[in-house]
C-alpha positions in Angstrom: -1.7 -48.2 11.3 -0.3 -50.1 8.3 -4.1 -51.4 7.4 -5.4 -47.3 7.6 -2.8 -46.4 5.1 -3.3 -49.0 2.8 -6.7 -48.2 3.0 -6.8 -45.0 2.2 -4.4 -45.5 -0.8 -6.7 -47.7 -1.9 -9.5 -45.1 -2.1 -7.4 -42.4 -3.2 -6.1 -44.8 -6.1 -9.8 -46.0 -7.1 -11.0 -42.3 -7.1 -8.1 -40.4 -9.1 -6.0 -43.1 -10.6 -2.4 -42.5 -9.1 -1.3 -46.2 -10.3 -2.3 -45.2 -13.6 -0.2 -42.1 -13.4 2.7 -43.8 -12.3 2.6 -46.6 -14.4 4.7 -45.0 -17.3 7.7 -45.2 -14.2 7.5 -48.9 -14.4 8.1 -49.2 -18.0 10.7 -52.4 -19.0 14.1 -50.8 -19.6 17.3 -53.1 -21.0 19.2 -53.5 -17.7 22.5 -52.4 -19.3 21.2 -49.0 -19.5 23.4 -47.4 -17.0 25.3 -44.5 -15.8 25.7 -42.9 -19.5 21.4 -42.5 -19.6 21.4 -40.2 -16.3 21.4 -36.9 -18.5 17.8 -36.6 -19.9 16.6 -37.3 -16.4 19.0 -34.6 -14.9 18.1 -31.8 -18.0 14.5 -32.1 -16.5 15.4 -32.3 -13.2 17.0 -28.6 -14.0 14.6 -27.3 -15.9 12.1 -28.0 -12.6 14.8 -26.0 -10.7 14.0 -23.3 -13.4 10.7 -23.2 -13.2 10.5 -23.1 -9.6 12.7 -20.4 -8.9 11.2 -18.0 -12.1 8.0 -18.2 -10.3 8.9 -17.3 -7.2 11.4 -14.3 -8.8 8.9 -13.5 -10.8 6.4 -12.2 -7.7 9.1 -9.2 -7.5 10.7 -8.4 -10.2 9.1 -5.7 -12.3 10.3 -6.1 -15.9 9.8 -2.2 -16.7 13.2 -0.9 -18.5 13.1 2.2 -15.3 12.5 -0.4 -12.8 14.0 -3.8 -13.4 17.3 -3.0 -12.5 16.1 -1.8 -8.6 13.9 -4.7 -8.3 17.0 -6.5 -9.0 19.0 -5.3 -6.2 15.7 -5.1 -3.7 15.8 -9.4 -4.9 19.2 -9.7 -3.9 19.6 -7.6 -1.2 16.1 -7.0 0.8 13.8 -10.0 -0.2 13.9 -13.0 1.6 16.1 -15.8 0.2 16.3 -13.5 -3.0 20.1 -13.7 -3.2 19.6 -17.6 -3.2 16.9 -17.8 -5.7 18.7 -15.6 -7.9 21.8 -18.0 -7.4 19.6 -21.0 -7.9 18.2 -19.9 -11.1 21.2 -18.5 -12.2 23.4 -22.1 -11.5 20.3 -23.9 -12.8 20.4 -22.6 -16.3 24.2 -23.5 -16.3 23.6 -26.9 -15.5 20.2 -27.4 -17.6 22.7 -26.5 -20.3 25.6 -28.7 -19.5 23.2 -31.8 -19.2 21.1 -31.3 -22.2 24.8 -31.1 -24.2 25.5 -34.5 -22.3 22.7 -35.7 -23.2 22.9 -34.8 -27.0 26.4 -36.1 -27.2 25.7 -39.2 -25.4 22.9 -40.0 -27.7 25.1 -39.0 -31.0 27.4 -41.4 -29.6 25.2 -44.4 -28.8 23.5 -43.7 -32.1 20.3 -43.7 -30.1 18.6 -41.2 -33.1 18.3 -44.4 -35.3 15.4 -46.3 -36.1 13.0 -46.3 -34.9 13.4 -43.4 -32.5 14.2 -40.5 -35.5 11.4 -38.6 -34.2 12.4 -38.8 -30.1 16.0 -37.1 -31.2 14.3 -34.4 -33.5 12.3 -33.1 -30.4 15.5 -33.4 -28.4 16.9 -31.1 -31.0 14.6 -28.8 -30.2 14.6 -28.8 -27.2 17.8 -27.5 -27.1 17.2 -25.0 -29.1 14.7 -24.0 -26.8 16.7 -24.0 -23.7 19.4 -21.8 -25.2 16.6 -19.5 -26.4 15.5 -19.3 -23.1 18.5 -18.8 -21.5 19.5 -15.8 -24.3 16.2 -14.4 -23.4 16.9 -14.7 -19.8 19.9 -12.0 -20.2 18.0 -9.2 -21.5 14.6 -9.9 -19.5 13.4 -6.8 -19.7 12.4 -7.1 -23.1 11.8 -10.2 -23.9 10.2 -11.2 -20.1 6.7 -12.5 -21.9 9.1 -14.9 -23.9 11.4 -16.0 -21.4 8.1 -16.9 -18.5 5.7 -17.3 -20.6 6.0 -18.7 -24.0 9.0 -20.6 -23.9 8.2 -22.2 -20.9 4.8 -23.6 -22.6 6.2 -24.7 -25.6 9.3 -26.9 -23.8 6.5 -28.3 -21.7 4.4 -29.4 -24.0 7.7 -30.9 -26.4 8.9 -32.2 -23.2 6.0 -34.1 -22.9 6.3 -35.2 -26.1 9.6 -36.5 -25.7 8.7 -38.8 -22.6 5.8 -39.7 -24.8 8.3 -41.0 -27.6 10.7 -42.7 -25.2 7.7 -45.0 -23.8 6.7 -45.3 -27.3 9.7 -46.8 -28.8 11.3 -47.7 -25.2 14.9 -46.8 -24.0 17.7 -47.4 -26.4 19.6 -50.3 -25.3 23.8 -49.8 -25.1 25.3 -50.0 -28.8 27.0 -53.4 -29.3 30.1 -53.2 -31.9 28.6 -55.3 -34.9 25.3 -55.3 -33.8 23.4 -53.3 -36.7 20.1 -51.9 -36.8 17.7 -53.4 -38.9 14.3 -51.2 -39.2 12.6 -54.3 -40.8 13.8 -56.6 -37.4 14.6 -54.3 -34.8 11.6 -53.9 -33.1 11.5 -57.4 -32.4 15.1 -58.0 -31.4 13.9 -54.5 -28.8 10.9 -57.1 -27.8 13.0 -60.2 -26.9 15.7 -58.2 -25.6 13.6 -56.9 -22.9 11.6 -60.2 -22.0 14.8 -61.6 -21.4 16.6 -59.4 -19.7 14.5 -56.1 -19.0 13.8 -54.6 -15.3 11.0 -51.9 -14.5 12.7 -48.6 -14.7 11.6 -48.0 -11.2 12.6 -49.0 -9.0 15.2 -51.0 -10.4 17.0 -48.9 -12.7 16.1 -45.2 -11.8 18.0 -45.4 -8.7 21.0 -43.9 -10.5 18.7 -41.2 -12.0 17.6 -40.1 -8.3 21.2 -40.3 -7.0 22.5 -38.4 -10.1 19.5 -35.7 -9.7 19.8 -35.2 -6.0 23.5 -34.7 -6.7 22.9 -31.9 -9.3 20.4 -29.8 -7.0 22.9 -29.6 -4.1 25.7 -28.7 -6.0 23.2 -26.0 -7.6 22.4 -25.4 -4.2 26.1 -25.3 -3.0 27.0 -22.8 -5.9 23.8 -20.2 -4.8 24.5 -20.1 -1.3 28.2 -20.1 -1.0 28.8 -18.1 -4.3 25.7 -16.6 -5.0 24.3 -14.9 -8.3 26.9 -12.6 -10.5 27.1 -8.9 -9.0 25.2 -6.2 -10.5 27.3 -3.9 -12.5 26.3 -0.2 -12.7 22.4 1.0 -13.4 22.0 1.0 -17.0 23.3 4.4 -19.0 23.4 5.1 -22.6 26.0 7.7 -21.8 28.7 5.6 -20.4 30.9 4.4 -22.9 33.2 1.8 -21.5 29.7 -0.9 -21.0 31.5 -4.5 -21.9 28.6 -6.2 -22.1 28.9 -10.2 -22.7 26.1 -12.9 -22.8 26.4 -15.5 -20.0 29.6 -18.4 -20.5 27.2 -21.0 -22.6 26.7 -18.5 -25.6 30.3 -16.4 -25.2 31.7 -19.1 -27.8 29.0 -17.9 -30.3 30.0 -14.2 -29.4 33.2 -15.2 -30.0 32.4 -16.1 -33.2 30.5 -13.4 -33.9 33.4 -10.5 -32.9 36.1 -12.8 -34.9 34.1 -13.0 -38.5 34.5 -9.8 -40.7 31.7 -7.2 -40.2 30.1 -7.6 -43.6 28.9 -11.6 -42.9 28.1 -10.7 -39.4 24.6 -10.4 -39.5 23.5 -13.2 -42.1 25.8 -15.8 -39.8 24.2 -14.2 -36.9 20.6 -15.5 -38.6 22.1 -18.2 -40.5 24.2 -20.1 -38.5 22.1 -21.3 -35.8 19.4 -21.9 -38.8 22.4 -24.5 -40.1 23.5 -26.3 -37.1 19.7 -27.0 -36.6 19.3 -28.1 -40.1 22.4 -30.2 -39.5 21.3 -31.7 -36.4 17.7 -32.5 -37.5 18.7 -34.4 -40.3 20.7 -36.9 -39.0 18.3 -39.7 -38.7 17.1 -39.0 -41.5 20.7 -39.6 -43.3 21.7 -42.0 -41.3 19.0 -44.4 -39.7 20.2 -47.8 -39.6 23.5 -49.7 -39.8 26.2 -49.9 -37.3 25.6 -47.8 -33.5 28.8 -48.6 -31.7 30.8 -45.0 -31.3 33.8 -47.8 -31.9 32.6 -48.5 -35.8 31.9 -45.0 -35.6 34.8 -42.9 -35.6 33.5 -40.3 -37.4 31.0 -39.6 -34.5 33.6 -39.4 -32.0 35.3 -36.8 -34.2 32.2 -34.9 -34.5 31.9 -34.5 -30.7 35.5 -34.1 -30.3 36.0 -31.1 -32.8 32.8 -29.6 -31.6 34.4 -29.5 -28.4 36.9 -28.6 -29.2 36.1 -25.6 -31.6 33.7 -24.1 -28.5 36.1 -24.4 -26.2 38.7 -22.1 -27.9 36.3 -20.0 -29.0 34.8 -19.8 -25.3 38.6 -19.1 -24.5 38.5 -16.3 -26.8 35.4 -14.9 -26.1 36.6 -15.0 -22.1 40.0 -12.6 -23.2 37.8 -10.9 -25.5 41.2 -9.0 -27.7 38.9 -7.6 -29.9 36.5 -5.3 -27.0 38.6 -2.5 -25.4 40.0 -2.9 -21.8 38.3 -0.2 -19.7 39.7 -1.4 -16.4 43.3 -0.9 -17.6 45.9 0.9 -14.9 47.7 3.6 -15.4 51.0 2.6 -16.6 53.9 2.5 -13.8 57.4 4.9 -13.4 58.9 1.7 -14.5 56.9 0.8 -17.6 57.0 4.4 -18.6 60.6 4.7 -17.9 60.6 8.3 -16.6 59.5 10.3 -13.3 59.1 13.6 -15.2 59.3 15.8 -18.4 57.5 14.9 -21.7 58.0 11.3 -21.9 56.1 10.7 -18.3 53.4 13.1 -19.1 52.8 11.4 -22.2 52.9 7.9 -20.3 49.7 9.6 -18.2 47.9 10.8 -21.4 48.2 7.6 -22.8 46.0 5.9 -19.9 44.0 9.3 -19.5 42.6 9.6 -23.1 42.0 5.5 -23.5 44.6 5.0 -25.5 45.9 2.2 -23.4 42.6 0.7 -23.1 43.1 -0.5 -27.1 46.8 -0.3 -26.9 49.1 -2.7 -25.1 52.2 -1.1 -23.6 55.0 -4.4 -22.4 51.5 -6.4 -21.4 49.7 -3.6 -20.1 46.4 -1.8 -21.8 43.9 -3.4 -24.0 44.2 -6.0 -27.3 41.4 -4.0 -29.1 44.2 -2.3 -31.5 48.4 -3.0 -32.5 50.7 -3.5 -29.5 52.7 -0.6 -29.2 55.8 -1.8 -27.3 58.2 -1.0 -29.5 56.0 1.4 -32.0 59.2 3.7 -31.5 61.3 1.4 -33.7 58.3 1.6 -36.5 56.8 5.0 -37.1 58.8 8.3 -37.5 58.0 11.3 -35.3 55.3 12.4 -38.3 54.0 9.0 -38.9 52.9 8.8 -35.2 51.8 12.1 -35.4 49.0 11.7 -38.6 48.2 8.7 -36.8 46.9 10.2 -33.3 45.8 13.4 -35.1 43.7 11.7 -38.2 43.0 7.8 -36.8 42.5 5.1 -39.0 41.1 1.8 -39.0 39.0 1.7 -35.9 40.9 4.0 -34.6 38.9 7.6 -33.8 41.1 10.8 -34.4 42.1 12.7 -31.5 43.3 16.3 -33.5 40.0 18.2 -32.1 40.4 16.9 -28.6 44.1 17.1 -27.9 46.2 20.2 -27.4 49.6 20.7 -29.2 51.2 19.9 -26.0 48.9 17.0 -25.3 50.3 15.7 -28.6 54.0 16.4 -28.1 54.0 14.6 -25.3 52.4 11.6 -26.7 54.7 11.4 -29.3 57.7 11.7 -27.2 55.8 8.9 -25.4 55.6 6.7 -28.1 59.0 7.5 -29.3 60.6 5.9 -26.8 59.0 2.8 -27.2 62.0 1.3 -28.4 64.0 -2.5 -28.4 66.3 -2.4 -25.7 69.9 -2.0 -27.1 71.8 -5.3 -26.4 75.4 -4.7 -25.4 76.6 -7.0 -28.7 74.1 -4.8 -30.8 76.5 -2.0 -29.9 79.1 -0.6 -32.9 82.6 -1.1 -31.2 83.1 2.6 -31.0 80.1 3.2 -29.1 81.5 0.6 -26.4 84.7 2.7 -25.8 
């Protein structure tokens, strides 16, 4: 049996060539390269998840604006696996994102984009840009579907190819060594004897941590689609409903974070410009900064880059997750207790407030929205006429409410909002009031 299968690998080798396909997997890799060099490896393996499951969602989904939302729910709820596949795609993009950030930060650390492998971190840059675009077009398919399964697709293969084509170019960057510099006149050489002394074919020798890593990220993709499945479907899509909170998915919510914090007059250049700049930024690295020292430990600045990065999206993805500035349209109507009344003006303004939206902008002692001032204690603020101008006329971003609010409508409000007041403390009481 062994002999007819060695056989006929044999003859399938001499007719297509598999050995020569697979030879690029037996490139000489330093040894040291370890755990840390798992991430490129993973950010394809995702990407092959992505691919996969936008095929086969592709065969049902209809990317018309009148059907795309039905074919959505006949996916999820009446095709076969289509809950999963949705899950799987959905999962994927998250972690094709979170690896390909890994990866970048793990090469900006190593100092991997210096000489002589400028070029192999440029198409990593973009790359990223690529997968981002993809995922952005992946929210709002149904207008950008040629872009998202089609074009984008076709350019990161080809630039992924390019990249695998660079790293057996110029080889896998060995660990940084603090005090070892790079050289471009020597470097290639020091690469040369560095690998005759102490290389190993990258399979099977050092890819076993690549497979164990990748085989790690599909089931917990896996896990995550069939135990949590996709997000739920809100609502059809209608332009007449008015409290829509739309959000891009949790990898861009930092950036529309951004976006909802900046005054409204730069908004659109930084929309354009800012992704333009971070590009720029990123694509000129190596070309800055191409030789010298590669240890992140001689490098503190680098460390500080990724740290602040970071840091800086995670608060702003903290933000973007409370969104203060959208109103809250799921707010509850405010309790006896909150309103502190059962009856007469003051409780019927406490319902108005909720039943015209006010309290989706407004909070009331934590309750209501962060879209406009916290009203606690407006009572100890605004007179009786101040509150009144202000619910009648508006202001701000605030939309006046005199043509659709009755005089008693308004009365009540105000006594409402008049008793929004500091709770007296018993030593903020004048002596003769205590007796």
């Amino acid at each position: 049996m062994k002999r007819l299968f060695t056989a006929a690998w044999l003859w399938l080798d001499d007719r297509i060539g598999i050995s020569v396909l697979l030879a690029p997997m037996k490139h000489i890799a330093p040894q040291d390269a370890k755990w840390w060099y798992v991430f490129g490896t993973a950010t394809m393996i995702a990407f092959i998840v992505q691919v996969v499951t936008g095929v086969a969602l592709a065969f049902s989904f209809i990317p018309s604006s009148s059907q795309a939302y039905e074919t959505l729910v006949f996916i999820t709820n009446n095709a076969p696996f289509g809950r999963f596949l949705r899950g799987l795609h959905y999962y994927g993009a998250s972690a094709m994102v979170l690896m390909i950030g890994a990866h970048m930060a793990q090469t900006f650390l190593f100092g991997c984009y210096k000489f002589p492998r400028e070029m192999t971190w440029s198409t990593g840059v973009l790359l990223l840009g690529f997968t981002l675009a993809m995922g952005f077009t992946g929210a709002t398919l149904s207008r950008f579907f040629a872009i998202h399964v089609f074009v984008i697709p076709a350019i990161m293969f080809a630039f992924i190819g390019l990249h695998l084509w660079l790293v057996l170019r110029h080889g896998i960057s060995e660990p940084p060594t603090a005090g070892k510099m790079v050289n471009p006149e020597t470097y290639r050489k020091e690469y040369e004897e560095l690998l005759k002394k102490s290389g190993k074919p990258f399979w099977p020798d050092l890819a076993w941590r690549d497979v164990i890593f990748g085989t790690g990220l599909i089931l917990a993709i896996a896990l995550f689609a069939f135990f949590i499945g996709p997000p739920a479907l809100d609502q059809p899509p209608d332009p007449s409903v008015l409290n829509a909170d739309p959000r891009p998915d949790w990898y861009l919510l930092w950036y529309f974070a951004l976006l909802a914090l900046i005054p409204a007059k730069i908004e659109g250049y930084l929309m354009i410009l800012m992704p333009a700049l971070i590009g720029i930024t990123l694509l000129i690295i190596p070309v800055l900064n191409n030789k010298g020292e590669r240890a992140a430990s001689r490098r503190p600045w680098a460390i500080a880059v990724v740290l602040l990065s970071v840091i800086m999206i995670g608060s702003l993805w903290v933000a973007g997750q409370q969104s203060p500035w959208s109103p809250n349209f799921q707010a509850l109507p405010l309790t006896e207790k909150v309103i502190g009344a059962t009856s007469g003006p003051v409780f019927e303004g406490g319902q108005l407030f909720h039943d015209k939206a006010c309290l989706s902008c407004h909070l009331i002692q934590g309750y209501g929205g962060r879209r406009g001032p916290d009203l606690t204690y407006i009572g100890d603020k605004l007179t009786r006429d101040n509150i009144i101008i202000r619910i009648v006329n508006g202001g701000g971003n605030m939309p006046a409410f005199g043509s659709s609010l009755k005089p008693p409508e308004i009365d009540a409000l105000v006594a409402f909002l008049q008793s929004r007041k500091r709770p007296i403390r018993p030593q903020d009481q004048s002596p003769v009031a205590q007796n």
